[in-house]
C-alpha positions as CSV (number, residue, x, y, z in Angstrom):
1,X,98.5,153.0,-71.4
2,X,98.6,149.9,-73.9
3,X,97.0,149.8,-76.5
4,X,94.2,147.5,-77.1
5,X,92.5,145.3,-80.1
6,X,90.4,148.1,-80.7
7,X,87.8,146.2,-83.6
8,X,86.6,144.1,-80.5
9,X,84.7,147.0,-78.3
10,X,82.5,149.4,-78.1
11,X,83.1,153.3,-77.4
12,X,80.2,154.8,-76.1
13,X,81.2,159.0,-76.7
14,X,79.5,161.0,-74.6
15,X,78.7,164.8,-75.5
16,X,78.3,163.9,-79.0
17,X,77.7,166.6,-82.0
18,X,77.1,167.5,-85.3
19,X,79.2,170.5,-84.8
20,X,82.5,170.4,-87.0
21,X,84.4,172.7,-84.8
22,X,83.8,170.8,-81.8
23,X,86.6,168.1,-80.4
24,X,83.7,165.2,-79.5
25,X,83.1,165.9,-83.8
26,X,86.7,165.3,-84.4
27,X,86.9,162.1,-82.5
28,X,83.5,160.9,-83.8
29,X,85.6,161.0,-87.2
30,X,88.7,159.8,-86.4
31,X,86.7,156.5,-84.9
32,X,85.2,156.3,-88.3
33,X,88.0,156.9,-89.9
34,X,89.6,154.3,-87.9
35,X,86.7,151.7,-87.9
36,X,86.3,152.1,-84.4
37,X,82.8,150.9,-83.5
38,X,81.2,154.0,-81.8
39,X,78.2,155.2,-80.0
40,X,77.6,158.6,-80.1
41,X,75.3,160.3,-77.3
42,X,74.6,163.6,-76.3
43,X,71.6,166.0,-75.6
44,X,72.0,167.4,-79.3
45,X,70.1,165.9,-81.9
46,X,71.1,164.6,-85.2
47,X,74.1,162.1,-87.3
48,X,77.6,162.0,-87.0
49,X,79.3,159.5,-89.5
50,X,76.4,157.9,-90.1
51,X,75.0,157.2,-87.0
52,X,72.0,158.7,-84.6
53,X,73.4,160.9,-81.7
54,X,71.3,158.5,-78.8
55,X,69.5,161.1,-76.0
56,X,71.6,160.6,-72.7
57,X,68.5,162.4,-71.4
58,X,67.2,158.9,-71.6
59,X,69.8,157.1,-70.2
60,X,69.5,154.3,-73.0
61,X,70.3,150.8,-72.1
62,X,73.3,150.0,-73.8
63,X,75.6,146.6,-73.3
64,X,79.2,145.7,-74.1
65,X,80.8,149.3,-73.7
66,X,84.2,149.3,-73.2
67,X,85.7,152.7,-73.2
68,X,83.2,156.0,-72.5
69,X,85.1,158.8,-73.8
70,X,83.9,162.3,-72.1
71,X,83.3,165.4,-74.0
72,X,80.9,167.0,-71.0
73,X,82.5,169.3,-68.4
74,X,82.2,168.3,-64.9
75,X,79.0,171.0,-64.3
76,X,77.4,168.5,-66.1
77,X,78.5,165.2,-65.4
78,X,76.5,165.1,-62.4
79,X,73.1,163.6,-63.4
80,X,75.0,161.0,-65.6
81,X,77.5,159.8,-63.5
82,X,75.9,156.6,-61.8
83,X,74.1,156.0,-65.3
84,X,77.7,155.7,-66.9
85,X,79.4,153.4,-64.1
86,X,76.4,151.5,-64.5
87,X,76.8,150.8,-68.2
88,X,80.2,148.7,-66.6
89,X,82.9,150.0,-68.6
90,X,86.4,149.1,-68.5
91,X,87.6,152.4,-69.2
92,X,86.6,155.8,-68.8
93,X,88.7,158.9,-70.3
94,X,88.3,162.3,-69.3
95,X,89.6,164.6,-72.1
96,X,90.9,167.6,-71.6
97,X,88.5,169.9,-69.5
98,X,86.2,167.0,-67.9
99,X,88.2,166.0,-65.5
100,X,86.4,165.3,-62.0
101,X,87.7,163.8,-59.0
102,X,84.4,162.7,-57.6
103,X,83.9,160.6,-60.3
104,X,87.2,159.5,-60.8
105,X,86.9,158.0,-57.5
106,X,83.5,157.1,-58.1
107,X,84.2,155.0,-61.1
108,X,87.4,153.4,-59.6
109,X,85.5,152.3,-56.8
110,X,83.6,150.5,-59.5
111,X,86.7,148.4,-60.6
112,X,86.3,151.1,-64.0
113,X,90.3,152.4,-65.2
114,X,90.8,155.8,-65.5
115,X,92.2,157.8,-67.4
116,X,92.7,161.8,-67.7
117,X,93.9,161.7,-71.5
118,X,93.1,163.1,-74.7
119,X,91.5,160.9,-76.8
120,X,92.7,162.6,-79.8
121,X,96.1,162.0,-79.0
122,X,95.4,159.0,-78.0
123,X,94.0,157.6,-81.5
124,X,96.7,159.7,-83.5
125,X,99.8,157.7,-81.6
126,X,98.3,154.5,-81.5
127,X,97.2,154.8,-77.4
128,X,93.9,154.1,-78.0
């Protein structure tokens, strides 16, 4: 995985929340920390870092998204899946516990990298 110029894209994480104890939290902070530009979306509503959690439920039409970082299980991926590929990504990662191979396939069909990773890890070694 090489790293990229990370101040020129988007990161569209999906499965935001407001909940500290969450990993999709921790990642929404280390973006900020970072200066990551982010978009945080979920079906929970409220801020994280300073910015409104957007309703997937409403499958907003977003542009330039680079990377979509997954914080959903697979159970419910389902629904979202041909919303996400649609969005055009470069990149998808599945952290820890969303891999699925339907979509994997799905989304490299699409011309979209991916990768089963931890974006955590990734962003504290300089992967990201």
């Amino acid at each position: 995985m090489a790293a990229v110029d990370t101040k020129n894209f988007k990161t569209l994480l999906v499965g935001a929340t407001t909940n500290p104890s969450r990993y999709a939290y921790l990642a929404a902070k280390m973006f900020s920390d970072r200066k990551i530009d982010f978009i945080p979306i979920g079906i929970k509503k409220g801020e994280v870092f300073g910015k409104e959690i957007l309703d997937l439920r409403k499958k907003p039409h977003l542009e330039g998204i680079h990377t979509i970082t997954l914080y959903i299980g697979p159970d419910h991926q389902t629904e979202w899946i041909d919303y996400l590929i649609g969005l055009n990504p470069n990149r998808i990662i599945f952290n820890p516990g969303a891999e699925n191979p339907d979509f994997f396939k799905r989304a490299q069909a699409a011309g979209i990298e991916v990768l089963p990773a931890c974006n955590l890890v990734m962003l504290s070694t300089g992967q990201y």
